[in-house]
N, C-alpha and C positions, 0 to 999 in steps of 0.2 A: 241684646239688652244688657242694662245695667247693673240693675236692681236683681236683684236675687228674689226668685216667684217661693210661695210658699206652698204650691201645691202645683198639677199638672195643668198649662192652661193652653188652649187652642190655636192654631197656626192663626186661623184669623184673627186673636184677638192682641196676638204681636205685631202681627200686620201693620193693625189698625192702631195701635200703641207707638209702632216704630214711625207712620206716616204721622202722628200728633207731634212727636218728638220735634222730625225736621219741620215742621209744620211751625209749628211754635219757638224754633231755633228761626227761622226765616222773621218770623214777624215780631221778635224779637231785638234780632239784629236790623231790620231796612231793610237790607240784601243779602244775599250769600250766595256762592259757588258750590259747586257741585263736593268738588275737591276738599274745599274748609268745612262743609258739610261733612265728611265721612271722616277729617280731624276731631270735630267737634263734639261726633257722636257716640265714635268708635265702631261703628257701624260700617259694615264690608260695600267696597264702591260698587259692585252690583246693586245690591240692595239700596242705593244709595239715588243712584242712576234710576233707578226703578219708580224709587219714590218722588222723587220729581216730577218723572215723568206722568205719573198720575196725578197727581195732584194738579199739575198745569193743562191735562185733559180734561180735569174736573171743572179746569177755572178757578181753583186757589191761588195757582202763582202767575206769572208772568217772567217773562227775559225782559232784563234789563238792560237800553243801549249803554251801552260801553262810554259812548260822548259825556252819557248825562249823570254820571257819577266822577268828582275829584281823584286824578289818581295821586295820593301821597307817598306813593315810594316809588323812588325815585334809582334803584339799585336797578342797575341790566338787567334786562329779559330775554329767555327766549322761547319760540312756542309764541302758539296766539294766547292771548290774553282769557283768564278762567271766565267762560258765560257768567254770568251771576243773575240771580230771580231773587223778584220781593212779592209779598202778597199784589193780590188782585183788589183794589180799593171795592170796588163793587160785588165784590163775592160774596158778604154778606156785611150785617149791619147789628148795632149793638144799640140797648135804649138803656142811660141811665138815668136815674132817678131820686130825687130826695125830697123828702115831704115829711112837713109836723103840722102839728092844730091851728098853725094862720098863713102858711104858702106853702108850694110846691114849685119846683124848678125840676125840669129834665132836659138832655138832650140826646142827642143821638152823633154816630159815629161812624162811619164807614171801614171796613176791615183793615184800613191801614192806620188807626186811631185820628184820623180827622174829624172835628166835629161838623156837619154837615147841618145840623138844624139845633135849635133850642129854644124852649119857649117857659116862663115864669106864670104861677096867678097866683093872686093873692085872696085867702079867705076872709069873707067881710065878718064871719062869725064862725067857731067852729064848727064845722059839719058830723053830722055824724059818720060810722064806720060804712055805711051804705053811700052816701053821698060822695063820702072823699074819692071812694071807689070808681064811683062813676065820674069824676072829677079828673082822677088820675087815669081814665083810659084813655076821657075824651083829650086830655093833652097829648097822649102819643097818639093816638088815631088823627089827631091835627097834623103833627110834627111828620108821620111817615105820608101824608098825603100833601104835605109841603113839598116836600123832595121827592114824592112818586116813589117810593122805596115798597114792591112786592111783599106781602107777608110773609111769605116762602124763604125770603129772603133775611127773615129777622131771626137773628143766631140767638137773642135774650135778650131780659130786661133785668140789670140790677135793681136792687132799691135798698135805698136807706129809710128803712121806717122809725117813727116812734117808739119807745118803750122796749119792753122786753122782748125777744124772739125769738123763733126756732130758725137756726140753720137749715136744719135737714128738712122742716116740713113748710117752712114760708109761716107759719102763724106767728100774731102778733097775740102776745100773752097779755100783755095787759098795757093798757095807754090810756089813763086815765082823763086826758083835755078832749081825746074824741071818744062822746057816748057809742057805746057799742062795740068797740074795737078792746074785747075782752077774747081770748081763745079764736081770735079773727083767724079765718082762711085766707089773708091777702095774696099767699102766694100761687093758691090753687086757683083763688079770682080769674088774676088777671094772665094764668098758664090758658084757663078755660076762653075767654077774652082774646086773646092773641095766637093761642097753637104755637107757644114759645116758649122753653125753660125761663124761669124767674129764677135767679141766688138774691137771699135779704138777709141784710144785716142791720143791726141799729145805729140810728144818724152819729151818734157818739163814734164807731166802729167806723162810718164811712169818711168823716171829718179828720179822725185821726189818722187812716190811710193814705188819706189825701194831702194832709200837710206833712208828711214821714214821704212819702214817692214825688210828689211834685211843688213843695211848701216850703216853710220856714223850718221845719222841723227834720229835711232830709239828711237822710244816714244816721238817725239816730238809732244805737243800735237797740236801747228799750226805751219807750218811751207809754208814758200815761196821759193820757187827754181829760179835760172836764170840759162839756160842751154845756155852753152854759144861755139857756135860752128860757119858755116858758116853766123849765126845770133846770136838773142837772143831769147829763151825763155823762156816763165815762165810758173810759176801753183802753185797754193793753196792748200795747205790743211788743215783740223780742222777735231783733230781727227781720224785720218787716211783715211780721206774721201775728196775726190777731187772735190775744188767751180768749179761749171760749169754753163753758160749762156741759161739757158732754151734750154738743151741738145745741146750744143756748146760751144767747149770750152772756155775760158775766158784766161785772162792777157797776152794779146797780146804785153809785156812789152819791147819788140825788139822795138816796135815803139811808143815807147817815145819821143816827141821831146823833145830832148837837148838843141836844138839851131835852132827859130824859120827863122831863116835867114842862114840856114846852107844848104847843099847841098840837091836834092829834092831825097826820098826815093822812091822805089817800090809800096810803099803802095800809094801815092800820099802826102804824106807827108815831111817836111821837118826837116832834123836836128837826123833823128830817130835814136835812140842810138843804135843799130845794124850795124849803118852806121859810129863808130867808135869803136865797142866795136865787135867785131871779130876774127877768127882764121886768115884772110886776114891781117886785120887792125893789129893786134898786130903784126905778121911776116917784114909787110914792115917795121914796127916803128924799129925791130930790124935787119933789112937786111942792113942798110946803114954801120953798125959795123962789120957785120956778115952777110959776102955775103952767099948765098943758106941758111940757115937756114929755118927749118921746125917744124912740131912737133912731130917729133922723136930726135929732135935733143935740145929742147925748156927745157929740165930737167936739161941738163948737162950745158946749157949756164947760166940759172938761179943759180945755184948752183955754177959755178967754176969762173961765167963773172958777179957776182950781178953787183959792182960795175958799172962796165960798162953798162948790159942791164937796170938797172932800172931809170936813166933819161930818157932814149928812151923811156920806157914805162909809165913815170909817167904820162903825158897826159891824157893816155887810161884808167888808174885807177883811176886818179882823175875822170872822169866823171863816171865809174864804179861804185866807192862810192857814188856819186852825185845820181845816180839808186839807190843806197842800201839804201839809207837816203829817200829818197823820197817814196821808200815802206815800210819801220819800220814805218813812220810817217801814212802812210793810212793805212796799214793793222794790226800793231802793233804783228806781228807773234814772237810768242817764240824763233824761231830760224830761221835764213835766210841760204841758201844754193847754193853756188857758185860750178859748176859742168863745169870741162871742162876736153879737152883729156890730161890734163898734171896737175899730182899733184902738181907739184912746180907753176905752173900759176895758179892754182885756190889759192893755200895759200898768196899769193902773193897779190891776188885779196882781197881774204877776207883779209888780214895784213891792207893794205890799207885804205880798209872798217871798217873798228873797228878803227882805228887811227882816219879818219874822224867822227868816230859816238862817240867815247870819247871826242872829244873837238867842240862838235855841242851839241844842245839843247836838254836836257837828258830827257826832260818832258813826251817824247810820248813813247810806247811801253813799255812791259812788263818788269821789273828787271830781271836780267839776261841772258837778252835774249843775244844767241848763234849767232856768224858769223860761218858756218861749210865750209871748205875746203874740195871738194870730185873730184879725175878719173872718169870721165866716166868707167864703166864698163858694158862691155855689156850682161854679162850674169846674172847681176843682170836686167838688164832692161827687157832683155827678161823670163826672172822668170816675173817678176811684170806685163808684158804683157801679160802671161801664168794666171794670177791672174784674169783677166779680164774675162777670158773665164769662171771660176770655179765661179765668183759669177755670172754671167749671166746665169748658169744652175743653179744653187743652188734659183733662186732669182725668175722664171721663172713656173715652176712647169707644170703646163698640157699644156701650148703653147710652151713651149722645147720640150715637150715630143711626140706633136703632129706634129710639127717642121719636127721631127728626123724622123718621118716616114715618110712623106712626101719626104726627103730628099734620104730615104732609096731607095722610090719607083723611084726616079730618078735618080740613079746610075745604076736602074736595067731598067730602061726605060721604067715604064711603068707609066702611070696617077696614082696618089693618090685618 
């Protein structure tokens, strides 16, 4: 091992530590050898040998032919060529997830990160915290009887919920568009539901993983999100790695007051910038021009109506900027990220924001830093949700592993 232990810990649970390691080195890389494994790890080639070889007893890995991998180097050899093993696609299966007060998107993924199923719905009215629940089972109990995929067989289910949340315990703290979902159990829900580990994070938190790992936004090395929907939300990150409040998540930046004397928000607050900076709010600003207007309809009027929709909305973007200025100066992030369901309304937003931050006070935050325009897309979120799941087993080692049996025993109904 690597890491320096802070106290004495158990042959099995280095074991089980060192088999996650190459575990997660394999499915990492695609493939790997035996050999770049015990480079890789620093891990002695007994031990190395070892773990392989249980693992592909277990049905984690597989050998991989020789034919069906490019060989790029091109330098003499001699000796046969290093075996090399990549995960088992069917060894097990990941459900992610994302859901707020008017749809829900998930999919699922097979243990080599292929998406294998996905399915959307849309709510005709918010549901409450009981309904969405049962909303949100019946979509993966769809999804995994799509593809015949064993319960035994489902490693987790990430999710991106609304509002505020616990890390450590799956509760949704407070999400004011769905009644009920105050001190929510969601994650114990749908643990009890499935006999599967749940990791949740908030939609803000999975939005901005997703366009930082597979988006507009990759390699930034900090980066701040505002996901901008029937609210606002936010989330941090440095590094690829997401600020969180002593296992709760953080930047609750929808309620921001704006304007201390402004109308009183949900939160008990007044003025909160969610209370002008919305998919609501922006609509009405352009319905008095543009009667029914929505947001299927919010691309073509940006594009073919600027002239006309953008006084309507200058309002809502001047205090947009006003947000965007206010966090470059606190958090000083590389690149900020405006996410909403309409790529012409997020550039729009960001346009605005960089016009206000070129002719504001240039002293704070990083040179160069990026204003990034991004859609919502939801099957990048639900990837990044699915991501959730795969470090929580990788990170875990013999209380996953002990977890699963447990879990095992209770699909079969008997005491663990």
């Amino acid at each position: 091992m690597t890491n320096e232990e802070s106290g004495p810990v158990r042959s099995t649970t280095i074991r089980e530590r060192n088999e996650l390691t190459v575990l997660r080195l394999i499915f990492r890389t695609g493939s790997l050898s035996q050999s770049k494994a015990v480079l890789k790890t620093g891990l002695k080639a007994p031990t190395v040998f070892r773990i392989f070889a249980q693992l592909e007893k277990r049905g984690l890995i597989h050998e991989v032919a020789a034919e069906s991998k490019p060989d790029t180097d091109k330098s003499p050899r001699k000796g046969r060529r290093p075996v090399e093993f990549a995960v088992n696609p069917d060894a097990a299966y990941v459900v992610g997830l994302d859901f707020w007060a008017r749809s829900a998107s998930a999919i699922v993924q097979d243990f080599s990160g292929q998406v294998v199923a996905s399915r959307s719905v849309c709510f005709p009215m918010a549901p409450d915290a009981e309904s969405a629940v049962q909303v949100l089972s019946t979509l993966i109990h769809d999804m995994l009887r799509e593809v015949r995929i064993p319960e035994e067989k489902l490693l987790g289910i990430g999710v991106g919920a609304p509002g505020s949340v616990s890390l450590a315990t799956g509760l949704v703290h407070f999400y004011s568009r769905i009644p009920g979902m105050v001190e929510f159990p969601l994650g114990e829900r749908l643990e009890k539901e499935f006999h599967a580990p749940v990791s949740i994070t908030n939609n803000a938190s999975i939005v901005a993983l997703a366009e930082e790992r597979y988006g507009l936004a990759k390699g930034s090395g900090s980066l701040f999100a505002f996901l901008i929907r029937a609210g606002v939300g936010g989330a941090y990150l440095q590094n690829g790695k997401l600020i969180s409040d002593r296992g709760r998540t953080a930047f609750e930046v929808g309620h921001l007051s704006m304007d201390r004397n402004g109308p009183e928000c949900s939160c008990g607050n007044k003025g909160c910038l969610e209370l002008y900076l919305s998919e609501d709010s922006i609509l009405t600003a352009l319905n008095s021009a543009f009667p029914g207007v929505d947001m299927d309809s919010i691309d073509e009027i940006l594009t073919t109506e600027c002239d006309k929709a953008m006084p309507l909305l200058a309002p809502l973007f001047d205090i947009a900027s006003h947000a965007v200025r206010d966090v470059r100066r606190l958090l000083a992030p590389e690149a900020v990220l405006i996410v909403t369901r309409s790529q012409k309304l997020s550039q729009c937003i960001a346009d605005a924001a960089k016009t206000d931050f070129a002719r504001s006070d240039q002293r704070f935050g990083p040179p160069g830093a990026k204003i990034i325009a991004a859609e919502y897309d939801s099957l990048l979120a639900c990837k990044a949700a699915c991501d959730l799941v795969y470090e929580s087993y990788f990170s875990k080692g013999s209380k996953t592993q002990a977890e699963q049996k447990n879990r095992t025993a209770a699909r079969k109904g008997i005491q663990a």
